[in-house]
PLY file of the C-alpha trace (Angstrom):
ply
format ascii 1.0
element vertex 497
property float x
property float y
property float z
element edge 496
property int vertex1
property int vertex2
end_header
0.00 0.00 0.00
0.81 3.61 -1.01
1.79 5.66 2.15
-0.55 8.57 0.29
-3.47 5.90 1.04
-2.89 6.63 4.54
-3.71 10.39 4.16
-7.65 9.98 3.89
-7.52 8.34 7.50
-4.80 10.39 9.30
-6.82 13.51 8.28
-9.50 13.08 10.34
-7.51 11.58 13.12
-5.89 14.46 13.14
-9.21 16.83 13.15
-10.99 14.36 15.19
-7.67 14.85 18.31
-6.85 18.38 17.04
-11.01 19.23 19.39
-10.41 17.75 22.74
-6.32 19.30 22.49
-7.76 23.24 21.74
-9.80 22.34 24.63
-7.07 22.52 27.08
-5.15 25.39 25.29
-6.10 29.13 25.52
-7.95 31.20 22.68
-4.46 31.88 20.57
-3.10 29.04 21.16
-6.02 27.33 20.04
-6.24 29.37 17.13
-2.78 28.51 15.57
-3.58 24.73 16.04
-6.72 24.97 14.25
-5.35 27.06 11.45
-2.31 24.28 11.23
-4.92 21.25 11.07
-6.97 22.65 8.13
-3.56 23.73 6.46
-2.13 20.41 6.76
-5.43 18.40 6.29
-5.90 20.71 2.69
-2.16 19.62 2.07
-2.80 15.76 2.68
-5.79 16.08 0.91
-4.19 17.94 -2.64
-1.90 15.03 -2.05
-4.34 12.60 -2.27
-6.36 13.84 -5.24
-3.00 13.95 -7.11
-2.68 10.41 -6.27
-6.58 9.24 -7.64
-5.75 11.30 -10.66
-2.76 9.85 -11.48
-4.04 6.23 -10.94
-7.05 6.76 -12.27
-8.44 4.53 -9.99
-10.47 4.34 -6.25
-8.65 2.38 -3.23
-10.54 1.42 -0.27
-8.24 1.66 3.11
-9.00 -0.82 5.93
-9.16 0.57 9.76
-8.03 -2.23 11.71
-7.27 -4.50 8.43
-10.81 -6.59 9.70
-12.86 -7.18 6.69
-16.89 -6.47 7.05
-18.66 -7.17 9.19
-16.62 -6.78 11.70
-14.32 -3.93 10.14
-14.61 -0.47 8.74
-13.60 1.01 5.83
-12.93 4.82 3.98
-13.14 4.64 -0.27
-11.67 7.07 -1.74
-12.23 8.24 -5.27
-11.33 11.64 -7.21
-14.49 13.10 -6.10
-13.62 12.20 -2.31
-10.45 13.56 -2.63
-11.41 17.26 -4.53
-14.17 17.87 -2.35
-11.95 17.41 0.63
-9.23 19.39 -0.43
-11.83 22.17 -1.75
-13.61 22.11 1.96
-10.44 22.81 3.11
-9.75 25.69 0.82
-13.18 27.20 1.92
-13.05 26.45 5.52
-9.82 27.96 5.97
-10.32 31.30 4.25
-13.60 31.54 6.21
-11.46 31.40 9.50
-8.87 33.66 8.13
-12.06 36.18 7.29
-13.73 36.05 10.28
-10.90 36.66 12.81
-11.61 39.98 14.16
-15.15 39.60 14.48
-14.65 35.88 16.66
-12.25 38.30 19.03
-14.97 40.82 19.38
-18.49 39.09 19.39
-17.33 36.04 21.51
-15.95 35.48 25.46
-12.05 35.31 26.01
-13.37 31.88 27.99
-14.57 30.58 25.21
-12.26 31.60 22.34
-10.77 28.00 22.31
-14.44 26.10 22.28
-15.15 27.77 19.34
-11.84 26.28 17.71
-13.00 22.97 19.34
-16.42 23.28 17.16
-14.73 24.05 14.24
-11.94 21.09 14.32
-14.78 18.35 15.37
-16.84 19.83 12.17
-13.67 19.56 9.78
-13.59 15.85 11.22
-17.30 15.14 10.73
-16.95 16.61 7.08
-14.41 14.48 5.89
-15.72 11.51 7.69
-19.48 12.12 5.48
-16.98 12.01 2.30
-14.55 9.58 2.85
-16.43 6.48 4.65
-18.03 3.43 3.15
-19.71 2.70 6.19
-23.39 3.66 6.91
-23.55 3.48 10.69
-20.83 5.56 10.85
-21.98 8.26 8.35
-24.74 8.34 10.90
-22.72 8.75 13.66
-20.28 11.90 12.36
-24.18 13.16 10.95
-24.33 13.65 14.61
-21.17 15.25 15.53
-21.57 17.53 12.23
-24.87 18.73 14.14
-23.61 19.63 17.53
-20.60 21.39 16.28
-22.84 23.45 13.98
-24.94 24.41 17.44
-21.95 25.28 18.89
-21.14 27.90 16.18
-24.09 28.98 15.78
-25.14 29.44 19.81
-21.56 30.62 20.63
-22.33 33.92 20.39
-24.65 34.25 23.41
-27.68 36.37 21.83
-31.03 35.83 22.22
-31.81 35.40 18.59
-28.71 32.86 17.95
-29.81 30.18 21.07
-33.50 30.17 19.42
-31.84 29.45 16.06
-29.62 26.65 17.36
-32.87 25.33 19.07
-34.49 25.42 15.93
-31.88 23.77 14.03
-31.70 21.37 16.79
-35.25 20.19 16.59
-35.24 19.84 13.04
-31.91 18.32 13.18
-33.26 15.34 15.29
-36.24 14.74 13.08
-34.14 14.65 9.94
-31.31 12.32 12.36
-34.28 10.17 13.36
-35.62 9.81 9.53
-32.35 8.90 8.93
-31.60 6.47 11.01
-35.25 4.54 10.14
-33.92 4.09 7.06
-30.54 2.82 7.57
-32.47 0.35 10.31
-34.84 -0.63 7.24
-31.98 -1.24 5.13
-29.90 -3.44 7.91
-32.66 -5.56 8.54
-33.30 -6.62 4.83
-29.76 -6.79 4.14
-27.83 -7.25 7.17
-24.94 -4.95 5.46
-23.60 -1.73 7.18
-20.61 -1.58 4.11
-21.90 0.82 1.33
-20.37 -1.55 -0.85
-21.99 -5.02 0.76
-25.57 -2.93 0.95
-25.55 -2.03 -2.81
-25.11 -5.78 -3.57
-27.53 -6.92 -1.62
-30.10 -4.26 -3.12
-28.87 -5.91 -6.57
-29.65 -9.24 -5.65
-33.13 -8.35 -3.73
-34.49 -5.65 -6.88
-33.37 -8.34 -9.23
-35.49 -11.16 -7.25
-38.68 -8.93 -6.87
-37.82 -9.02 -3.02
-38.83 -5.95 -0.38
-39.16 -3.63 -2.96
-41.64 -1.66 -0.56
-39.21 -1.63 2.25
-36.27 -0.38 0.01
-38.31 2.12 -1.05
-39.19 3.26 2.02
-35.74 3.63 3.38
-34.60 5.72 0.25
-37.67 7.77 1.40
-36.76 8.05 4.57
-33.10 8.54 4.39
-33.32 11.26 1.62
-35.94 12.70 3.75
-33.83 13.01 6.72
-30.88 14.62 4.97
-33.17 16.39 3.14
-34.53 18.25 6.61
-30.81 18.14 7.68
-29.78 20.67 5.12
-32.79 23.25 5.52
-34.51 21.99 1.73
-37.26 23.98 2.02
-39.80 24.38 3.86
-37.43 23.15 6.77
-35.34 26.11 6.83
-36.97 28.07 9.85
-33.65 27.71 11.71
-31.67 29.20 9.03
-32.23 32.84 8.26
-31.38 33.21 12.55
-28.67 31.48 12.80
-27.18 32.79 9.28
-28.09 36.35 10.01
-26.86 36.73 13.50
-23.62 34.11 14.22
-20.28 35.16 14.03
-18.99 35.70 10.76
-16.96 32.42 10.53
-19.50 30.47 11.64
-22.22 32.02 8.96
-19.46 31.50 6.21
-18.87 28.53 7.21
-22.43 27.13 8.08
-23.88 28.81 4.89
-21.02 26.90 2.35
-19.98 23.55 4.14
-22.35 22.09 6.85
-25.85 21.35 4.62
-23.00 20.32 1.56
-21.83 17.49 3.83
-25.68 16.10 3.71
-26.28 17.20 0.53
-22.97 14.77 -0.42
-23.91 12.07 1.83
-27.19 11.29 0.23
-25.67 11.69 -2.93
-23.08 8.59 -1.30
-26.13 6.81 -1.08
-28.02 7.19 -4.14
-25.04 5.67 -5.95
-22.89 3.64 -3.67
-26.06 2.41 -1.05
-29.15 1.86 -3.12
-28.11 2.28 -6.56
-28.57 5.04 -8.96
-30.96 2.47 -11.41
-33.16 2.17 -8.35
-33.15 5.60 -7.11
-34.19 6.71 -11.15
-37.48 4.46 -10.81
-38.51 5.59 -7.71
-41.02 8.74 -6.65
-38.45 9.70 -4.35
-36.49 11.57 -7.07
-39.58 13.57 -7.90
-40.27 14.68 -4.61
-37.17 16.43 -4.43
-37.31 17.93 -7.56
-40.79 19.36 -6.52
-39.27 20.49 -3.14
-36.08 21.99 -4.84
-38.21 23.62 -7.39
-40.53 25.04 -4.66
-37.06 26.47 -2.78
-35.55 28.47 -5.67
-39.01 30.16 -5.60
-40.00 30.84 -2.20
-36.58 31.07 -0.71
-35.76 34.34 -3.21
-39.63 35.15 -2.43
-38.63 35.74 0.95
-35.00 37.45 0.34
-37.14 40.27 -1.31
-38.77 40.45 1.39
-36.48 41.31 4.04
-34.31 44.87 5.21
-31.34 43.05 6.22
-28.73 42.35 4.20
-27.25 38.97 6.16
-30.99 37.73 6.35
-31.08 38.07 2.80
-27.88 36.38 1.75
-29.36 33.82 4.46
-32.95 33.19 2.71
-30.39 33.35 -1.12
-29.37 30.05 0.78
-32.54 28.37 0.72
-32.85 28.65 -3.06
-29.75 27.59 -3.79
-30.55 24.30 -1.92
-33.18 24.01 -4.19
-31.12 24.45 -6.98
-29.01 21.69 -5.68
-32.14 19.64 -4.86
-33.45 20.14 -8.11
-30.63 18.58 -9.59
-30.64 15.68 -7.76
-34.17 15.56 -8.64
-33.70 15.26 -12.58
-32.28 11.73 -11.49
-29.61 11.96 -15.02
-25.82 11.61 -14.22
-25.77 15.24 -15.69
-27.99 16.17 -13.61
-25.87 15.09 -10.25
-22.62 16.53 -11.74
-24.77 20.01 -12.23
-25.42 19.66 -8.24
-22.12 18.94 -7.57
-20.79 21.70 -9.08
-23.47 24.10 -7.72
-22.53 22.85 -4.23
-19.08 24.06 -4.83
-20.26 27.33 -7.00
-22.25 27.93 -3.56
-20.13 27.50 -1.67
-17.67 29.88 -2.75
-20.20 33.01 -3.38
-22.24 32.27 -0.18
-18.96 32.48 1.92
-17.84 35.80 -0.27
-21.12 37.13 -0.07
-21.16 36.94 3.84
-17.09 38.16 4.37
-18.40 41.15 1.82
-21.19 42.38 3.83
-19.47 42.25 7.40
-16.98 44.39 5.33
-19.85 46.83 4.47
-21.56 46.82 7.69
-18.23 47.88 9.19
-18.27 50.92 7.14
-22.04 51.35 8.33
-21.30 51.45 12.31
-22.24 47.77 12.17
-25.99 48.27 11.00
-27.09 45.43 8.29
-30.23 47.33 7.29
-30.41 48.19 3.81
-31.09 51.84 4.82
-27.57 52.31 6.71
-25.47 50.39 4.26
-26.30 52.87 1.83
-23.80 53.63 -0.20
-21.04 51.85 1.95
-19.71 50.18 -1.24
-17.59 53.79 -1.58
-16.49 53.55 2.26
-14.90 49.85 1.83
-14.23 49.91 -1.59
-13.08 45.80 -1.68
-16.15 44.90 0.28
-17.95 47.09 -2.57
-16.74 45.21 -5.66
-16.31 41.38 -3.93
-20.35 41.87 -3.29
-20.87 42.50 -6.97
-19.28 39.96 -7.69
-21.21 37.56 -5.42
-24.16 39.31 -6.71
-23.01 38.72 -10.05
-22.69 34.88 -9.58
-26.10 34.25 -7.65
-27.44 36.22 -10.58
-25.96 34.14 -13.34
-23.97 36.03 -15.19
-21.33 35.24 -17.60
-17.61 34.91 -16.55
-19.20 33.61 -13.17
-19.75 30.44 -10.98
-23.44 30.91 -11.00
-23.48 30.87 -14.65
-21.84 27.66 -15.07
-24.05 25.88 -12.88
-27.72 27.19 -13.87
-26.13 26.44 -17.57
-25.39 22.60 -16.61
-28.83 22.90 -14.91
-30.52 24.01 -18.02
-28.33 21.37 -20.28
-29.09 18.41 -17.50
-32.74 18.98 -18.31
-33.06 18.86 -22.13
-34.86 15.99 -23.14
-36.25 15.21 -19.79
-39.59 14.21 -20.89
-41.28 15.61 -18.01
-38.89 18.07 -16.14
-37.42 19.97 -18.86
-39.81 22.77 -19.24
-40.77 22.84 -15.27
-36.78 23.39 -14.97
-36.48 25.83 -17.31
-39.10 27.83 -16.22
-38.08 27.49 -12.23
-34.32 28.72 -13.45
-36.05 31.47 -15.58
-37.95 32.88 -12.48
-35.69 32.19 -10.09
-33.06 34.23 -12.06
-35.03 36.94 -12.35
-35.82 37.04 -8.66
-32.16 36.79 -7.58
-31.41 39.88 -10.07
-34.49 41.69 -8.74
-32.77 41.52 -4.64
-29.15 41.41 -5.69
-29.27 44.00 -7.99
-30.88 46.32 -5.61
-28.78 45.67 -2.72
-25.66 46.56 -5.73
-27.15 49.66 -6.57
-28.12 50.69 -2.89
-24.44 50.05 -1.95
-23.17 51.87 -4.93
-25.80 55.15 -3.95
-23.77 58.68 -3.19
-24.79 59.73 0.38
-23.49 62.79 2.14
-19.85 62.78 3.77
-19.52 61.81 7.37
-22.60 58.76 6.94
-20.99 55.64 8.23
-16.82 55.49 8.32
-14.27 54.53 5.70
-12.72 51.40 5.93
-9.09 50.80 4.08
-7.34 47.54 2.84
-4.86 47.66 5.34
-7.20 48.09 8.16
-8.42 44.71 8.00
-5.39 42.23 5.82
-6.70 39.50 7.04
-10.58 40.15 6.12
-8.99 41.61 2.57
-7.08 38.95 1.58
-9.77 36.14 1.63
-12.06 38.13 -0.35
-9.53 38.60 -3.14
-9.15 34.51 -2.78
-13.01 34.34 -2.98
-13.11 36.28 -6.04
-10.29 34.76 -7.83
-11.75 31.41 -6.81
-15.17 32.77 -8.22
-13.70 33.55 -11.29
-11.97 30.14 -11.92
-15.24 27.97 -11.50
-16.87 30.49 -14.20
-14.05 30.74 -16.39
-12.12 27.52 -16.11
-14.82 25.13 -15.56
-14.17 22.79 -18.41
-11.17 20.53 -16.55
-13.60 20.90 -13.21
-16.30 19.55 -15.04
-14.34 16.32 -16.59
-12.55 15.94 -12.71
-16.46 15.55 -11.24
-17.60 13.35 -14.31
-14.63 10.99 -13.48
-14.79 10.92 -10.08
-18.44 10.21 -10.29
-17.95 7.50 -12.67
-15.77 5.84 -10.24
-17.96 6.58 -7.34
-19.58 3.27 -7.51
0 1
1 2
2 3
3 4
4 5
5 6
6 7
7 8
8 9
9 10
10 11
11 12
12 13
13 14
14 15
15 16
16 17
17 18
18 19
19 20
20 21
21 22
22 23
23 24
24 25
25 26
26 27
27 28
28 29
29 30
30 31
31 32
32 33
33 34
34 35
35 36
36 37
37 38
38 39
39 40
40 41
41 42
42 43
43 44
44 45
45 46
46 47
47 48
48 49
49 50
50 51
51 52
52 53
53 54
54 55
55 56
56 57
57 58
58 59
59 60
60 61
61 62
62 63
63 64
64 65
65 66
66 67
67 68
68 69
69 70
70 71
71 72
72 73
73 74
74 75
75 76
76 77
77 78
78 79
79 80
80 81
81 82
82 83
83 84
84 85
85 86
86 87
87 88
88 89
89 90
90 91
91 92
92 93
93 94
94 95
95 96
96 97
97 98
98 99
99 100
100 101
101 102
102 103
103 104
104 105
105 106
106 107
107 108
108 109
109 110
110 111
111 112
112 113
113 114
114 115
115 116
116 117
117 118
118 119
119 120
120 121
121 122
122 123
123 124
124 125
125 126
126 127
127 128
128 129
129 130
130 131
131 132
132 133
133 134
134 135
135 136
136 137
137 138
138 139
139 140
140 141
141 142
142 143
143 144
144 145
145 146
146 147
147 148
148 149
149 150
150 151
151 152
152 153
153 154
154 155
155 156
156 157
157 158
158 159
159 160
160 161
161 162
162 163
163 164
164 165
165 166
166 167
167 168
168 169
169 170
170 171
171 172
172 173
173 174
174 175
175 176
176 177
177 178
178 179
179 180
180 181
181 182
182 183
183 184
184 185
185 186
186 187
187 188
188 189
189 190
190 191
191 192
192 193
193 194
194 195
195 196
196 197
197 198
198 199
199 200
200 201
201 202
202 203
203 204
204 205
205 206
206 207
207 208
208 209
209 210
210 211
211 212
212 213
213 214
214 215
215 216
216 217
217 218
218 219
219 220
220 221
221 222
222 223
223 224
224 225
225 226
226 227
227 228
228 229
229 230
230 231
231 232
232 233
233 234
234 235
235 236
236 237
237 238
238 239
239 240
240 241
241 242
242 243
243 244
244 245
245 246
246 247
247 248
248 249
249 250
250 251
251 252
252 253
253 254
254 255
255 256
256 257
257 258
258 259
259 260
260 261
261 262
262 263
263 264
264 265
265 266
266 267
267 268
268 269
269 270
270 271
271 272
272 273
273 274
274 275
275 276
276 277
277 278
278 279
279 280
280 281
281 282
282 283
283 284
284 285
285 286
286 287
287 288
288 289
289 290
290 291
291 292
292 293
293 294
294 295
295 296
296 297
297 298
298 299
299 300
300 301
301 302
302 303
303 304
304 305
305 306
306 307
307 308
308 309
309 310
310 311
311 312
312 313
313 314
314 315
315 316
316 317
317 318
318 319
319 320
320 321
321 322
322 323
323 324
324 325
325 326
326 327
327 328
328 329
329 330
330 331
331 332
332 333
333 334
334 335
335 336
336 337
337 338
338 339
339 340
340 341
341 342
342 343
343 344
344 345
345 346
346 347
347 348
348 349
349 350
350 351
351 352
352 353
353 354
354 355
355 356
356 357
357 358
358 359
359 360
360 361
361 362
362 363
363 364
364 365
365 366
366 367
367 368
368 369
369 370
370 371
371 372
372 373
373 374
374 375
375 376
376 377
377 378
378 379
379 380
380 381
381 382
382 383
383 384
384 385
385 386
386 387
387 388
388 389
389 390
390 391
391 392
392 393
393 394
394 395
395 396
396 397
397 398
398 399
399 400
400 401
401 402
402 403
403 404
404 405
405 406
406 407
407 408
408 409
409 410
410 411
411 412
412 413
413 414
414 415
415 416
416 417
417 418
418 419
419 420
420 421
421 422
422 423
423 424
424 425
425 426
426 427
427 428
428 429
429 430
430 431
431 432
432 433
433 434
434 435
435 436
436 437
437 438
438 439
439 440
440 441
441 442
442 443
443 444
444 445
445 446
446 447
447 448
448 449
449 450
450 451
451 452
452 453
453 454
454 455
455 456
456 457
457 458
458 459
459 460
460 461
461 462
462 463
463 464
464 465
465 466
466 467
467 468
468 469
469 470
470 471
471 472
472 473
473 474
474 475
475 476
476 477
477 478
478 479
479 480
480 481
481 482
482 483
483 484
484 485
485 486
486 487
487 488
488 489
489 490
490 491
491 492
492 493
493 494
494 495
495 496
């Protein structure tokens, strides 16, 4: 075996101990560690995908060197391997951005839990992508959901405990779907191996045998992960905790935490049940209606609001339903047009949110569209990285957003019955994102009288400055070098079986 084959598992060993050891160091301290583990986790990680791509070829690593059932097992593909290195990339220029703000909004005492959340959620994220186990997908589901409370609650406001609340309840509904599922699964195939399950639901569609029960769990599993990343209407939680967390924890909730789901139940459509089995069920169709449904209602209720973080917060929930829809179309295409919409989002949502921090801190802190008037001319960077978000959520050419609502579009033709409800759901949903993008650009970009709100310079903030340069560069490479992207997702998912 390949030492690099020992990368997958060492990287969330080393998230997984990186937690309980900030726990016992102070807020800096802790701070350096965690910036270390997702530097050297992205590192392992860029080796690893190197390593697929050169092979051209999965490998499955052993954890114990037990074979099933009494063993568990990682697989790792080129898919595995670019999403964890491009988690990575996001999760550290989210922590990089958010710095000052975690100093200010959160207790000295509990500077180095917050870098105990953040490790534990790097370790559930790469556990959701890298095991062929279903049990234990389950269990780092879990640990995924408590770290997100953490960040969300961390902060101590009234408004940020109800939201973790929220997302608490609705976390355990869509943990308890889940696990129903994976139960209903277990007992008609005794399997917990992704690998061993999918065989098993071979042999037992192929014999006429529990159809109804398989079924049901692919209901109840996609379901569950469904309510897990705030598909709409499950999404109470989110405009909350969003809106009024920390800035890391926003970025980082808004791009990473529903993603690892979202990827998971893509795991299982493939690698569990079968993609064949997943294309004659209803189950498909229900989330295409659902994701449809989101693109409308969540923009529906961006319009709506005066705050600018609430906004980018509700632009979340129809972007899950762009993702959603995707999945829906049940067409290879289809899945590679979520997959790259996960990553397009993920990238804009996180520069969207580091953007307008920067122009609330040339509006005395005030989100409201009324005092960030014209605060694209007091933090000029801030200014032009949210047109570019703005830009990309919109659709425009030479952007992410473009890309992904044109693989959309492309995924649906000759869908015999979800062609024309997709391209009318990506025609109004583009013209609702312009309509409450476009107005926030302008309002930004309106003259208002000297001494409204204070300037803020490049320098002030490096830090804050520097990752929204990397956001927009990184914006601009998924919309104008998508080509090579798109042929690294179509063979990764080709060997995601």
């Amino acid at each position: 075996m390949d030492s690099v084959q020992n990368f997958p598992f060492m990287s969330i060993l080393i998230s997984l101990f990186s937690g309980p050891l900030c726990s016992v160091l102070d807020g800096k301290w802790a701070k350096r560690v965690n910036t270390a583990v997702i530097t050297i986790i992205g590192g392992l990680s860029a080796a690893v995908l190197v390593y697929v791509v050169r092979t051209g070829q999965a490998f499955v690593y052993r954890m114990g060197h037990f074979p099933a059932p009494w063993g568990n097992e990682i697989r790792v593909g080129v898919l595995e391997a670019f999403m964890a290195f491009f988690f990575c990339v996001i999760m550290l220029l989210c922590m990089v951005s958010g710095a000052r703000e975690r100093e200010e909004q959160i207790e000295d005492s509990k500077q180095n839990l917050y870098y105990v959340m953040v490790n534990l959620l790097l370790c559930s994220l790469l556990a959701l992508i890298y095991t062929n186990d279903l049990f234990t997908a389950y269990v780092f589901v879990e640990i995924n959901t408590i770290s997100a409370c953490g960040l969300i609650m961390i902060r101590q406001t009234g408004r940020t405990i109800e939201a973790a609340v929220r997302y608490m309840i609705m976390s355990l509904l869509g943990s308890g779907l889940l696990l129903l599922g994976i139960c209903h699964l277990y007992a008609v195939t005794g399997q917990l191996l992704m690998s061993n399950i999918k065989e098993a639901v071979q042999m037992l569609a192929a014999g006429h045998q529990y159809h109804i029960t398989l079924m049901v769990a692919l209901g109840l599993m996609s379901v569950g992960l469904a309510i897990k990343s705030a598909l709409y209407p499950f999404h109470a939680w989110l405009p909350d905790a969003y809106g009024y967390a920390t800035l890391s924890s926003s970025a980082i909730l808004s791009s990473l935490v529903s993603k690892g789901y979202i990827f998971l139940l893509i795991k299982i459509f493939y690698r569990v049940v079968g993609f064949e089995l997943v294309m004659e069920s209803k189950v498909a169709n229900v989330l295409f209606v659902f994701g449809i449904i989101g693109m409308i209602m969540g923009s529906v209720n961006a319009i709506r609001t005066d705050n600018v973080k609430r906004m980018i917060a509700y632009s979340s929930v129809a972007q899950i339903g762009y993702i959603y829809m995707g999945l829906g179309l049940a067409t290879e295409a289809g899945t590679v047009a979520s997959i790259y919409h996960v990553m397009s989002h993920a990238a804009t949502k996180s520069l969207l949110f580091v953007a307008a921090a920067g122009l609330t801190d040339a509006s005395r802190g005030e989100a409201h569209f009324k005092d960030i008037t014209g605060a694209a001319y007091r933090n000029k960077l801030a200014g032009v990285a949210f047109t570019v978000g703005s830009l990309a959520m919109v659709g425009m050419p030479m952007f992410s957003g473009f890309i992904s609502k044109l693989f959309f579009a492309q995924a649906a033709v000759g869908h015999t019955h979800k062609m024309l409800p997709t391209f009318i759901a990506l025609a109004i949903s583009t013209v609702l994102n312009a309509l409450y993008f476009m107005k926030t650009v302008i309002r930004i970009y309106t003259p208002v009288p000297e001494g409204v709100g204070r300037k803020v310079s490049i320098g002030e903030q490096p830090a804050k400055s520097a990752a929204l340069v990397c956001f927009i560069l990184l914006n601009l490479i998924l919309g104008l070098n998508s080509d090579p992207i798109i042929r690294l997702l179509q063979g990764g998912l080709e060997m995601f079986d």
